[in-house]
N, C-alpha and C positions, 0 to 999 in steps of 0.2 A: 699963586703961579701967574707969571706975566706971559697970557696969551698972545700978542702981539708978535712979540720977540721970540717966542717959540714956531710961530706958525709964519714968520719971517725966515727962519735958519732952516725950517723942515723946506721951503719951496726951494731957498740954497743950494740944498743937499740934492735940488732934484725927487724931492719927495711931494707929489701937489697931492697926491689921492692922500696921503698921511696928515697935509694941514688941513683936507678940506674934512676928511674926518674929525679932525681936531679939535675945528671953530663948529660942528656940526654936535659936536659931545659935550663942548662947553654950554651951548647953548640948550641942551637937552636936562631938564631936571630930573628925565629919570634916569642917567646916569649915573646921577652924584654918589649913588652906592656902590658903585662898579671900584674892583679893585686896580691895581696896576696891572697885574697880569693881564686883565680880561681888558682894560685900554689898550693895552699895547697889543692886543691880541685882535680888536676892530680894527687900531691903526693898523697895521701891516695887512687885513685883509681885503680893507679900504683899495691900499695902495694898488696891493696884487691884483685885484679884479679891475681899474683903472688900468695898470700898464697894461694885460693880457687882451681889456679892449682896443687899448691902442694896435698893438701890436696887430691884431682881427684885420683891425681897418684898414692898416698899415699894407698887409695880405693879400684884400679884398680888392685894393684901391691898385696893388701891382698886378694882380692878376685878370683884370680886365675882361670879368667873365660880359659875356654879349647878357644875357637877359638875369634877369633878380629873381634866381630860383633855388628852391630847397628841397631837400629832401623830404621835409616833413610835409609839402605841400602837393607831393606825387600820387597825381589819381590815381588809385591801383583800379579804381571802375571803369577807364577807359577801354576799349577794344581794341588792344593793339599787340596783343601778343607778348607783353614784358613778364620775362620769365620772373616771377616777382621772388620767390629765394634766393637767384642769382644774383637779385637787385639787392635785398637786404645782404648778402655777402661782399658785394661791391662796395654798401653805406660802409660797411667797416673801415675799409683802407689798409688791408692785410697787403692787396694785390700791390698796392701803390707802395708800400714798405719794401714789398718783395727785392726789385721792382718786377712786373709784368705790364704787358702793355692790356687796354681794353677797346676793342670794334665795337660800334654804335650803327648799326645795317640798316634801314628801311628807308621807306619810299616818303617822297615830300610831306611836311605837315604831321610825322606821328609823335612829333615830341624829342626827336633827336637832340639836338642843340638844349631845348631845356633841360634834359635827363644830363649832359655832359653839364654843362652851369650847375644844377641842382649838386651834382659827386665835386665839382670843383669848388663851389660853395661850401660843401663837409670837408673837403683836404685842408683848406685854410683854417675850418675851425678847431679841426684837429692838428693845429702849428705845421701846418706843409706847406710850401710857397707851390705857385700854381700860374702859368701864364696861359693865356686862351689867344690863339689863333685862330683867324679864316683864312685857309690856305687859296683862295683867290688873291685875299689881299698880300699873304706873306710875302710871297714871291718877289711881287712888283716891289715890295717894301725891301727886300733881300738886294734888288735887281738894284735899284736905288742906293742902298749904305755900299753898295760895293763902287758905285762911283764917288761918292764924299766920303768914302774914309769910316764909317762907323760899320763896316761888314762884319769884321772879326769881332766888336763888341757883342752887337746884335749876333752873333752863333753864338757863340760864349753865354749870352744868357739864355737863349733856347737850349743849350746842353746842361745847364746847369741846374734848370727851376725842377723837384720834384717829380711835381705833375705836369707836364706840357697837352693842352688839351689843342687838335688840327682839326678844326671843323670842317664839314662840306670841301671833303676830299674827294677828287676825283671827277669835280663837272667837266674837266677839258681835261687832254692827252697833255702828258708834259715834255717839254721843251729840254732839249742837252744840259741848260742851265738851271734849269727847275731840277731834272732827275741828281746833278752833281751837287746840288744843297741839300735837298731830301738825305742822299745818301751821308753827307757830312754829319746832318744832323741828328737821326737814326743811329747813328756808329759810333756818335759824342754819346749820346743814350742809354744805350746796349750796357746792361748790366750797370748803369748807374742812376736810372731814373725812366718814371713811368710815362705811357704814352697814350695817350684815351683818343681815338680815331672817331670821327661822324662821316656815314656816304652814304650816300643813296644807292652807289653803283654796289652788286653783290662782290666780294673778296677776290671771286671766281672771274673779275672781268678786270682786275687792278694790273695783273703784270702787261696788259695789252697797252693799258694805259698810262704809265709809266715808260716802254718805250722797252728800245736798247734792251734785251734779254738780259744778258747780263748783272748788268747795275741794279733790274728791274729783280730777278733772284737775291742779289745780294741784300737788296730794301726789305724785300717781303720775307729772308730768312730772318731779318733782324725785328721785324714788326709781328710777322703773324705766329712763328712757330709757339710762342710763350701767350698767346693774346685768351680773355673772356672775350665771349661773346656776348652781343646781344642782339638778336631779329628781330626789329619790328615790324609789324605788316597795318593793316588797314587802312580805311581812310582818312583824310587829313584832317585834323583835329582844327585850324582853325576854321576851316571851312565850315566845318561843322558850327561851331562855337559863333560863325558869322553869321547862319542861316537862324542859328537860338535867338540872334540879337534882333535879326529881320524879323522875325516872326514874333517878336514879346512886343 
């Protein structure tokens, strides 16, 4: 068999995981007993697991989670109140298929944002596209595409991605212009995709801060009547984790 030539036409085809399997079998002596089936049966698994990382990173690299966190690395020892069944029913990603949306509640420091990274980290590995927002910055970023022309792009993929994760919702009152994307983008939403919320403020103080009763009803019927929850409380975890390092 002329390896060269074969492992030339497979990268052709757009098949790289299939040649590098290929030159990796030839050069392996204990293959030489292996049948065709059971070759062609590495190659193709070669491949598959190749493309399906690509495609991970592909995911991981669009959805712009803020911190590198997983689920498998969630202190359940912490004191913070995380309802932890609710948390292994969120790992699933039932709610996220549904779609339903999920509140991320507590007070600075108890792991919000990583807990949202860690579920956005499992939507990607379970094939779900995923974008991560800070709703500080979206805004200004919204405010901006709507003067050069990339607005309607920029909604369009906020309506569009699976999982949209809005972090640190809520530190300031919103503005005419802020409350009229919110609502655009909630409404793109609404029965096509999920919504994973992070605030410090409790839920019970959002329609204040939102504004405009109105639009401020219409947001929160589209956000919260469907939502899990999650409460955390205690103290700030990295404070903590700072004072561990002071003192060692």
């Amino acid at each position: 068999m002329l390896t060269h030539p074969t492992v030339d036409q497979l990268v052709k085809l757009g098949l790289a995981g299939m040649a590098r399997a290929f030159t990796a079998l030839q050069d392996n002596q204990g293959a030489a007993g292996l049948g065709h089936a059971e070759w062609l049966a590495l190659l193709l698994d070669r491949e598959a697991t190749e493309r399906s990382n690509r495609q991970l990173t592909a995911r991981l690299r669009h959805a712009r989670l803020r911190q590198r966190a997983t689920i498998e690395d969630v202190d359940w020892r912490a004191a913070r109140g995380l309802d932890r069944a609710l948390f292994q029913r969120l790992i699933a990603g039932d709610w996220i298929e549904a779609p339903q949306n999920l509140i991320i509640e507590g007070p600075t420091g108890v792991g919000k944002s990583w807990l949202a990274c860690a579920l956005g980290n499992k939507a990607c590995r379970d094939n779900r596209s995923v974008l991560y927002q800070r709703v500080p910055k979206l805004f200004p970023d919204l405010a901006l595409a709507r003067g050069d022309g990339r607005y309607r792009r920029l909604m369009k993929r906020l309506g569009k991605v699976r999982l949209l994760i809005l972090d640190d919702w809520g530190l300031e009152p919103f503005g005419p212009d802020q409350r009229r994307d919110l609502l655009e983008i909630v409404e793109e939403r609404y029965g096509h995709g999920a919504t994973l919320i992070t605030s410090q403020i409790p839920v019970d103080r959002w329609h204040d801060i939102i504004g405009e009763p109105t639009v401020a009803d219409a947001i929160l019927d589209r956000i919260v009547h469907n939502a899990h929850r999650l409460k955390l409380k205690g103290d700030s975890l990295r404070r903590k984790l700072a004072a561990h390092h002071a003192a060692a």
